[in-house]
C-alpha positions in Angstrom: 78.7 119.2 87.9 79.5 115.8 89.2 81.0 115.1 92.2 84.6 113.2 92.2 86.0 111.5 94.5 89.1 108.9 94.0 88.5 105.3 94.2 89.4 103.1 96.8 89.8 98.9 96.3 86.2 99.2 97.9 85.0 100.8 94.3 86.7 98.0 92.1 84.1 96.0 91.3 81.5 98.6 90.8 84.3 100.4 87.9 84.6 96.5 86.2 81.0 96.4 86.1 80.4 100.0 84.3 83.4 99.2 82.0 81.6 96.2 80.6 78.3 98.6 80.7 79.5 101.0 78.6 81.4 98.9 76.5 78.6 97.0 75.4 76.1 99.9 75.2 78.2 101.8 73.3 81.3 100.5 71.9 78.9 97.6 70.1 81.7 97.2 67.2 84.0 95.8 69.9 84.5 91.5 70.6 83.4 90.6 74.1 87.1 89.0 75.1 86.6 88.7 78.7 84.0 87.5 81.3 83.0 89.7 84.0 85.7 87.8 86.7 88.3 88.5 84.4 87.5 92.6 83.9 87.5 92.7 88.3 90.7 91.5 87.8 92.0 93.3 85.6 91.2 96.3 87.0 92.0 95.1 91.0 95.3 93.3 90.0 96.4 96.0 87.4 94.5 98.8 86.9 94.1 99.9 90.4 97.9 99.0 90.6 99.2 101.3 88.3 96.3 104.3 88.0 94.9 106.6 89.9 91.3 105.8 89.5 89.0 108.8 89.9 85.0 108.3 90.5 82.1 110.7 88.7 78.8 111.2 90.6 76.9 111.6 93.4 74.9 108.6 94.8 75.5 106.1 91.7 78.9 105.9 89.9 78.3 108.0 86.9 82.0 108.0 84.9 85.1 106.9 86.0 89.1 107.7 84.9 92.2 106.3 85.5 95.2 108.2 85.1 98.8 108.0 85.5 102.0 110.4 84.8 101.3 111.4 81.1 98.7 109.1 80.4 94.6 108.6 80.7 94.2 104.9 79.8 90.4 104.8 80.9 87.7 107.3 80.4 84.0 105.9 80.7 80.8 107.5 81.1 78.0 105.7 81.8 75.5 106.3 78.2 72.9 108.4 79.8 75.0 110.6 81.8 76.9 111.6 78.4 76.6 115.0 77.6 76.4 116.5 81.2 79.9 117.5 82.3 80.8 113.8 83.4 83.6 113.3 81.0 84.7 116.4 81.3 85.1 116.8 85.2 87.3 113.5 85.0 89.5 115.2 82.0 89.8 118.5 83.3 90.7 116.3 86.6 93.2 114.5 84.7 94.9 117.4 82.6 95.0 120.1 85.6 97.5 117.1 87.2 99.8 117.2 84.1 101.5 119.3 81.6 101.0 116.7 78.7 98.5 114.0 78.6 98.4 111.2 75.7 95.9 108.9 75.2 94.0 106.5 73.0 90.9 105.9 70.9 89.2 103.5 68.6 88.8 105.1 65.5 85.6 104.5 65.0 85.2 105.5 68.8 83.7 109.2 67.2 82.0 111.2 69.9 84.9 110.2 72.2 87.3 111.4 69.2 85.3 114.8 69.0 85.2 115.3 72.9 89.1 114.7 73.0 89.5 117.5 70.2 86.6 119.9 71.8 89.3 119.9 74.5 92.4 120.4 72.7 93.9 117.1 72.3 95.3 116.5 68.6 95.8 113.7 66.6 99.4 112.8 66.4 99.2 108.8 65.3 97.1 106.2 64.1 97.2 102.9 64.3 95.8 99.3 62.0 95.0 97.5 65.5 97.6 95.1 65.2 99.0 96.4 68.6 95.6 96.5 71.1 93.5 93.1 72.4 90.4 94.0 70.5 92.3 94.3 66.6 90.3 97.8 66.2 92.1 100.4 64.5 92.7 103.2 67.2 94.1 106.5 67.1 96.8 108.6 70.2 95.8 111.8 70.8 98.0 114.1 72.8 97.5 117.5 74.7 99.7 119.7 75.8 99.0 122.4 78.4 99.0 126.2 76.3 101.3 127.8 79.0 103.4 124.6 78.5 103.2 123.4 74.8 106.9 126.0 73.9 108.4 124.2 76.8 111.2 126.6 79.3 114.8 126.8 78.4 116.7 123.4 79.0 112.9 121.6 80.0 111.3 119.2 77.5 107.5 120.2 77.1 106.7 115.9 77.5 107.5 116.1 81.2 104.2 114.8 83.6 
């Protein structure tokens, strides 16, 4: 099992650089809209402002998410390390911290889409792409926790 560990602003430039990795190794159907400079910002000047970023591995940075209340808005595992429990340390991190998670994925994003379901997330949307940077047809997938999913008397099930 992989080691986690939550990022510090030491670890942003190391999570830019395996979001572009993985991105290009294997999301190949998505445009390259930003250079390298402008991913390290992103993720120092809002990602790292607005998440909690959580770190996968041991000496090398395997995976990384970032989470906040409700939400994963990054899950990335570096190609090799796919299919060893990277993924799903940082999503069992992420859901034993919340009652309901949503997220999103590109459609044609389909081992992600089959890991998310393996785990109990369901498909509750879809959308044409209009709304997202890269105009690629994507999908929100929710889980709610079982103990949770009926919700308690006068307590909304949605609640982080």
């Amino acid at each position: 099992m992989s080691r986690l560990r939550r990022a510090t602003a030491a670890d942003v430039a190391t999570v830019a650089r395996l979001f572009r990795e993985v991105r290009t190794t294997c999301l190949p159907y998505l445009p390259t809209l930003h250079t390298p400079q402008q991913d390290l910002w992103f993720f120092r000047d809002r990602v790292f402002v607005a998440c909690e970023v959580w770190l996968a591995g041991a000496e090398a940075v395997d995976g990384f998410c970032a989470l906040r209340p409700g939400w994963v808005d990054h899950l990335y595992v570096r190609a090799e390390r796919q299919g060893q429990a990277v993924g799903s340390a940082l999503l069992g991190l992420a859901m034993s911290r919340c009652r309901r998670l949503r997220l999103y994925a590109f459609q044609r994003n389909t081992p992600a889409i089959r890991f998310y379901q393996a785990r109990g997330f369901r498909r509750i949307d879809e959308t044409d792409g209009s709304r997202n940077e890269e105009l690629e047809p994507d999908a929100l997938f929710e889980w709610v926790r079982p103990s949770e999913a009926a919700g308690r008397p006068g307590e909304p099930a949605w609640l982080a």
